[in-house]
C-alpha positions in Angstrom: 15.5 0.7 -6.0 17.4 3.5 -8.1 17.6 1.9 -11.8 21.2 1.2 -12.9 22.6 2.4 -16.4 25.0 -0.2 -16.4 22.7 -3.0 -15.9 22.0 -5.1 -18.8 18.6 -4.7 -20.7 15.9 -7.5 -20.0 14.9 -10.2 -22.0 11.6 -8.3 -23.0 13.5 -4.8 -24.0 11.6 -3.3 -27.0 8.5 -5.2 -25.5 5.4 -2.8 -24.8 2.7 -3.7 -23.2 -0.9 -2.0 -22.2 -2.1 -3.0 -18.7 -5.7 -2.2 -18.2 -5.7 -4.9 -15.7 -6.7 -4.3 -11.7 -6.6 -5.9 -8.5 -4.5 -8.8 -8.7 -4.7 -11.5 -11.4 -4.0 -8.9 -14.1 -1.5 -6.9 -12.8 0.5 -9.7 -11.6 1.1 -11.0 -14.8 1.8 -7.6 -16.4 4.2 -7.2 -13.2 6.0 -10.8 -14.5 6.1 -9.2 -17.8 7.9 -5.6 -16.2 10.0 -7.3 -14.5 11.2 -9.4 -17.6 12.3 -6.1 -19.1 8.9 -5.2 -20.8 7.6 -1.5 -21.2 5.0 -1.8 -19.1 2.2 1.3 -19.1 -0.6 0.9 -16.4 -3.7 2.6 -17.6 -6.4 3.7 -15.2 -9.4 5.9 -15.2 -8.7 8.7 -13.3 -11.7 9.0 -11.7 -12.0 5.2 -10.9 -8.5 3.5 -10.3 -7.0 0.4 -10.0 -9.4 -0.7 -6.6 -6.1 -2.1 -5.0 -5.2 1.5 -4.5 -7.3 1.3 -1.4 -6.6 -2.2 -0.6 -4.8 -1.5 3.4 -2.2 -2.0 4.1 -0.7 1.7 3.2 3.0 2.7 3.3 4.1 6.6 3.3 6.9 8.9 5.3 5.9 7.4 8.9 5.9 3.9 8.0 3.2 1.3 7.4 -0.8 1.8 8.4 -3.9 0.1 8.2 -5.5 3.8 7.2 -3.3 6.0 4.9 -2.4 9.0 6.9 -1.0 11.5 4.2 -1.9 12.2 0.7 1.8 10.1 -0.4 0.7 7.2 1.4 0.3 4.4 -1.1 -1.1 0.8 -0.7 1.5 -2.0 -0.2 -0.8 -3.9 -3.1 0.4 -1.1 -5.6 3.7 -1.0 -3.9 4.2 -4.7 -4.9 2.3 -4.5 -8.4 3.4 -1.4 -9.7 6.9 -2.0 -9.7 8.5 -1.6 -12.6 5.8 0.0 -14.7 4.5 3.6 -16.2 1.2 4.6 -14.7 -1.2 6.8 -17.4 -5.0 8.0 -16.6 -7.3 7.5 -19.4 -11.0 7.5 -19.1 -11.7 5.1 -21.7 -15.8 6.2 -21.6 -14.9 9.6 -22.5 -15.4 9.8 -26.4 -11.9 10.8 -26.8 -10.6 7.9 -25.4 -11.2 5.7 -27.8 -8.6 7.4 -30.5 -5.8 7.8 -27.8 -6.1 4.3 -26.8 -5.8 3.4 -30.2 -3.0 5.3 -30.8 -1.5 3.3 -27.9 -2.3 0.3 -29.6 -0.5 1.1 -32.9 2.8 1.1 -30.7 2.1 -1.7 -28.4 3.1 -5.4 -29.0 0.5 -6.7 -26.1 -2.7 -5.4 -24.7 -3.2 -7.4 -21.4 -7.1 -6.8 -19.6 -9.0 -8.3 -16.9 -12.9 -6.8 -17.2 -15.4 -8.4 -16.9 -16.8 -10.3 -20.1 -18.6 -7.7 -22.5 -17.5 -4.7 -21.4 -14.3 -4.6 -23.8 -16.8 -4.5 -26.6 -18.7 -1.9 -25.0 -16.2 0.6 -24.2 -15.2 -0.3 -28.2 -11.4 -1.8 -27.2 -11.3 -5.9 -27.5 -9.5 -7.7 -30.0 -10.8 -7.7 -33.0 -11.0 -3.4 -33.1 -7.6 -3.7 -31.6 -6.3 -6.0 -34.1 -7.7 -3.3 -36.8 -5.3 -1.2 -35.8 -2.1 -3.0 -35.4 -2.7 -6.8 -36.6 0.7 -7.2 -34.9 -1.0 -7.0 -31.1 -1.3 -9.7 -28.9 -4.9 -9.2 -26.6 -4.5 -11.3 -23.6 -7.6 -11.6 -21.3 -7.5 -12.8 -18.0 -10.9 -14.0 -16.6 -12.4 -15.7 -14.0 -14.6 -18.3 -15.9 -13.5 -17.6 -19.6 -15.1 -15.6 -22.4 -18.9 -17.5 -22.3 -19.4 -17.8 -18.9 -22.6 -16.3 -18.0 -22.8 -12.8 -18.1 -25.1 -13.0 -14.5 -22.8 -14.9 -12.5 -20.9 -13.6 -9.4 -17.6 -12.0 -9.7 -14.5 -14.5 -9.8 -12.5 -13.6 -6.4 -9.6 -16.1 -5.1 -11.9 -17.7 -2.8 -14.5 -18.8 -4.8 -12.1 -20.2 -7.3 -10.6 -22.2 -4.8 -13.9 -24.0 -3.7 -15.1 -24.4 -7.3 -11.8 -26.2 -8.7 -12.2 -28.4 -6.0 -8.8 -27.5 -4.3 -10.6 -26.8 -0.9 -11.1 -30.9 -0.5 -7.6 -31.9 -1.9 -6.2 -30.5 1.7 -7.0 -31.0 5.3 -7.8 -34.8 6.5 -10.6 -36.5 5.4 -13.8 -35.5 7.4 -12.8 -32.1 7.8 -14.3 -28.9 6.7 -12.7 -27.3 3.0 -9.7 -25.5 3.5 -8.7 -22.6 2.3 -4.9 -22.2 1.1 -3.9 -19.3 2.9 -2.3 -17.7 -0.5 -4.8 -16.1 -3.1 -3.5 -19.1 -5.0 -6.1 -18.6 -7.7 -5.1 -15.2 -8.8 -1.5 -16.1 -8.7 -1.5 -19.0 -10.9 -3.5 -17.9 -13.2 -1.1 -14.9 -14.4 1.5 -17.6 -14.5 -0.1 -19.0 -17.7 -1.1 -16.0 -18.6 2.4 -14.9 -19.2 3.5 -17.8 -20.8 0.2 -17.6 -23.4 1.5 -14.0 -24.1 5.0 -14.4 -24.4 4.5 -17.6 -27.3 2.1 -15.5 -29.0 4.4 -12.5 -29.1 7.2 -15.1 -30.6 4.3 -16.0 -33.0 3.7 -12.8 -33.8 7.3 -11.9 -34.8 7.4 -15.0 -37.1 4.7 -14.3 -38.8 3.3 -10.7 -38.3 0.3 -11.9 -37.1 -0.9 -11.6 -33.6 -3.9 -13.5 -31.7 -5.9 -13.2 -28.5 -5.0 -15.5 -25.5 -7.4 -16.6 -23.3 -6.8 -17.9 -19.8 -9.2 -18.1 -16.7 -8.4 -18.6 -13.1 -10.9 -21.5 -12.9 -9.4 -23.4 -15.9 -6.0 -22.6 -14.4 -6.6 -23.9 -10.8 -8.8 -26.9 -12.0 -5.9 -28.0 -14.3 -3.7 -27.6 -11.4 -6.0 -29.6 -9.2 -6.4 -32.3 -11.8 -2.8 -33.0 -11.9 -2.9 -35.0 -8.8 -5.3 -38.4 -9.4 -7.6 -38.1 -6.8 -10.6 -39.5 -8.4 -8.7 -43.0 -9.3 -7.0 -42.7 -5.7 -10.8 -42.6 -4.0 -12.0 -45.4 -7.0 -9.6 -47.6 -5.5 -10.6 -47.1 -1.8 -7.1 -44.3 -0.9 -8.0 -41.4 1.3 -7.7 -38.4 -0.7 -7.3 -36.3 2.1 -4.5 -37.2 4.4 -3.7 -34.4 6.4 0.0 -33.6 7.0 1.1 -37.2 5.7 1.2 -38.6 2.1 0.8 -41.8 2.3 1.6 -42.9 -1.5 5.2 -41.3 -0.6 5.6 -42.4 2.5 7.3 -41.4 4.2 6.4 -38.2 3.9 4.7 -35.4 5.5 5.0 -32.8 8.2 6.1 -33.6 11.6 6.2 -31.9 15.2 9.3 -31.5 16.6 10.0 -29.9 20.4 9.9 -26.5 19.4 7.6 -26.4 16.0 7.0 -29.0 13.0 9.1 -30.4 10.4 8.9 -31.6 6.6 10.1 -34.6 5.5 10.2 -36.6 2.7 11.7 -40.2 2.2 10.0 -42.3 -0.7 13.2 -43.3 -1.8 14.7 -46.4 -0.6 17.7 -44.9 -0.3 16.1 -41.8 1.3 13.8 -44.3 3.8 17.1 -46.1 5.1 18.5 -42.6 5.6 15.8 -41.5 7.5 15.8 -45.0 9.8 19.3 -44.6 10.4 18.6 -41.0 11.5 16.3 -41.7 13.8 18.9 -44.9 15.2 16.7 -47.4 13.7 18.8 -48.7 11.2 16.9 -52.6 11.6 13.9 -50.8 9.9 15.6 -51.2 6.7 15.2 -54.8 6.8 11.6 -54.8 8.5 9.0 -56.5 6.0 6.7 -53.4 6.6 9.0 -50.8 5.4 12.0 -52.6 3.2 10.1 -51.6 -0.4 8.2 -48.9 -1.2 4.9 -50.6 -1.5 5.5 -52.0 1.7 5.8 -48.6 3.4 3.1 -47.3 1.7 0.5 -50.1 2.9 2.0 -49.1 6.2 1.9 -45.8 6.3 0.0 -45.3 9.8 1.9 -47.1 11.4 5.2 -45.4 10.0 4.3 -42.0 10.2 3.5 -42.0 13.8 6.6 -43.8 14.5 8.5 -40.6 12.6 6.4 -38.2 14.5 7.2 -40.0 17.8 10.9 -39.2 16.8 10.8 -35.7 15.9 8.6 -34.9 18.5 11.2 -35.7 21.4 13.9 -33.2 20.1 14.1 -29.8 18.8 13.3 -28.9 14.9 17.1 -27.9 14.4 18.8 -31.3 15.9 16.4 -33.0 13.9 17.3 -31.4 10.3 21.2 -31.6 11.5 20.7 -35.0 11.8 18.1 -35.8 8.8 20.6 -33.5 6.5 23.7 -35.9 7.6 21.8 -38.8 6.3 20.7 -37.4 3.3 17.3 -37.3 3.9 15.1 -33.9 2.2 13.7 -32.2 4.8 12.7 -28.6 5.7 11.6 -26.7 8.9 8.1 -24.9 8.9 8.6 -21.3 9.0 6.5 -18.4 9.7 6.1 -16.6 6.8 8.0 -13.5 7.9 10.8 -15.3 8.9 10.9 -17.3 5.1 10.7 -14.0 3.0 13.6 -12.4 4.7 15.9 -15.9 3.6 19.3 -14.2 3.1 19.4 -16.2 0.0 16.5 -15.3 -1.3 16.7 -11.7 -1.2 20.0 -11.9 -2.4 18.8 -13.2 -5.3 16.2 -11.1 -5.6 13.6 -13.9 -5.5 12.1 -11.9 -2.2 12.3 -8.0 -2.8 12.3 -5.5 -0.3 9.4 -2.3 -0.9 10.4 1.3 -1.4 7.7 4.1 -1.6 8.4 6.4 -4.7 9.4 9.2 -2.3 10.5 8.1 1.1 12.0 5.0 -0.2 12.4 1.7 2.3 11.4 3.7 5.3 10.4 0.3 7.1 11.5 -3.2 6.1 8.3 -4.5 4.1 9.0 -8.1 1.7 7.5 -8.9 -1.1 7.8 -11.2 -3.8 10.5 -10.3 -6.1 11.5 -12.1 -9.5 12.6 -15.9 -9.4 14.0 -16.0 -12.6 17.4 -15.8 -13.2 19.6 -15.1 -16.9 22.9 -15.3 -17.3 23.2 -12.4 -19.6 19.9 -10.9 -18.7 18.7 -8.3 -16.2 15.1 -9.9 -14.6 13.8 -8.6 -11.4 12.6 -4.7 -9.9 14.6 -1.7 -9.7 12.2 1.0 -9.8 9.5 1.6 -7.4 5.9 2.0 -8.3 4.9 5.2 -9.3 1.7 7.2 -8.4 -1.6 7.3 -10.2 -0.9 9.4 -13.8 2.7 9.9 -12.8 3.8 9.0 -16.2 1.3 11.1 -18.3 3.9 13.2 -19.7 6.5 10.6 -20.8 4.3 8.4 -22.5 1.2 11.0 -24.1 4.4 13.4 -25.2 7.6 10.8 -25.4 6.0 8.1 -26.7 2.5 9.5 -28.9 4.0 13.0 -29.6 1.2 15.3 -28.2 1.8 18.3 -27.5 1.5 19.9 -23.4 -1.3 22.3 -24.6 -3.1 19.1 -25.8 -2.6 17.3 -22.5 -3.6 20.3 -20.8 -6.7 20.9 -22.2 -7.6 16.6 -22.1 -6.6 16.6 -18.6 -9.2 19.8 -18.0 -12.1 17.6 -19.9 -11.9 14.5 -17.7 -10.4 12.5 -20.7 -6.8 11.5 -18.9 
């Protein structure tokens, strides 16, 4: 992902921002922010990185691991967060930390961290000592049950966000056990808000030279999600709330088998129900009492559902779609996962990205998530690999603070970077 001078700059250009976020809430915001165009610097404690360092699996000069093999090797969870950004060690309990972070500070726009409630105050860097420095800077904290949860209580990981918002019961069929959505959902759409909180207060910030702390946690985030959907007056008025494959207040509509897999369909539309009768060569159903409105269809929605999955299931998912498309009806096959990152589409558009290692470059054909935003007159998305832990020590302590290499030397020789 060589960067390209020609290229124009990103929304965010002029924009820096501090990471001192780990794992994957944090720097998956800070990556949305990168690959907006943002300076993004990744700071780390040299003797205690970013955990996901470790995280298998590893990618290095002999392809992907489960162990790394070679000193290069570097986790596919940097590999996919790191893009884009600067990486700096700072030890920020050493006592000189404090004054180089703060230099940082003074020519940052936004500080973005993920700790753990308190400990911001204690190593002497949260907002308000932040904002004594540059009243500019906007302080966004990412947490897993906001700023006055109790200190005592377990860690915030995806899974136990997902239980607690209550999106473990909105899937499966009712009866079942919770299910898990197979995507650390939690710590994805958290750093969605997160960047949108940041970038309004950085507009706020220009307007009025005044920046702010924004505060978003990945339990508020997922239960807001989760409350979007009216279950509680669906189950008040006697609805299932967990139906499975099938929705039955748009029915019809849900996931199907077909010969060779499953298939999504969905048909609430009167126009889009006559579509899908005609596409199965039912075209009386129209004018059948139990499925000529929508209410009708949705009182019937047993009934009409395993008459669609009767359909699909006798022919192959791609006959179906051919014929589901020709009707107009939405539908969509099931894909593995694999196959639905390496959509020519979507890696064309850069919405699905292709790794590189620093080094060795794509030396086997990992996907990850790339940027799916698009600007007419703006470059958004990754062209430059992530680098390795303290790789960018020089350009940012002597291009962007000024310090001298005798001065790094002799902090890098007492454990402070």
């Amino acid at each position: 992902m060589p960067d390209n001078p020609d290229k124009p700059p990103g929304p965010l250009a002029g924009v820096t921002v501090l990471d001192l976020t780990t794992m994957l809430a944090g720097p998956y915001a800070t990556l949305l922010l990168a690959g907006l165009g943002a300076r993004v610097i990744k700071i780390e404690n040299p003797n205690s990185p970013d955990p996901a360092r470790g995280n298998s699996l590893f990618l290095g000069r002999d392809g992907v691991s489960a162990t790394p093999e070679h000193d290069d090797d570097l986790s596919l969870a940097i590999l996919d967060r790191g893009r884009n950004k600067e990486a700096v060690t700072l030890n920020l309990k050493h006592p000189e930390a404090h004054a180089i972070f703060m230099d940082l500070v003074r020519r940052a726009d936004v500080v973005v961290e993920n700790f753990s409630p308190g400990v911001t105050g204690r190593l002497g860097i949260d907002y308000a000592r932040c904002r004594e420095v540059n009243p500019k800077i906007v302080y966004t904290s990412i947490s897993g049950f906001g700023p006055d949860a109790d200190p005592t209580r377990n860690k915030a990981v995806d899974i136990v966000i997902q239980a607690m918002s209550g999106l473990m019961m909105a899937s499966g069929a009712e009866g079942e056990p919770p299910v898990r959505v197979g995507i650390p959902i939690g710590d994805q759409a958290a750093p969605l808000f997160a960047t949108i909180g940041t970038l309004a207060a950085v507009l706020r910030a220009r307007a009025t030279g005044q920046g702010q702390q924004v505060d978003v946690s990945l339990l508020g985030t997922m239960s807001a999600l989760v409350a979007a959907e009216p279950f509680e007056m669906e189950r008040r008025l006697g609805h299932a709330t967990r139906s499975g494959n099938v929705l039955a207040r748009l029915a019809p509509s849900g996931v199907f088998p077909t010969a060779d897999g499953h298939i999504a369909i969905s048909a609430p539309k009167d126009v889009f129900a006559a579509g899908l009768f005609r596409a199965m060569g039912r075209p009386e159903l129209i004018q059948d009492e139990r499925f000529s409105s929508r209410a009708a269809r949705v009182r019937n929605h047993a009934v009409l559902h395993e008459m669609v999955g009767a359909w699909t299931g006798a022919m192959d998912a791609g006959a179906a779609a051919a014929l589901l498309t020709e009707c107009g009806v939405p539908n969509g096959p099931v894909r593995d996962p694999a196959d639905a990152v390496r959509d020519p589409g979507l890696l064309a558009r850069g919405e699905t990205a292709r790794l590189e290692h620093p080094v060795y470059g794509a030396v086997e054909d990992v996907v990850a998530g790339g940027l799916p935003i698009r600007m007419s007159d703006a470059f958004t998305g990754f062209d430059r690999p992530a680098v390795t832990l303290g790789a960018s020590n020089g350009d940012v302590y002597r291009g962007l603070l000024g310090y001298g290499q005798d001065e790094l030397e002799r902090l890098a020789r007492e454990g402070v970077i």
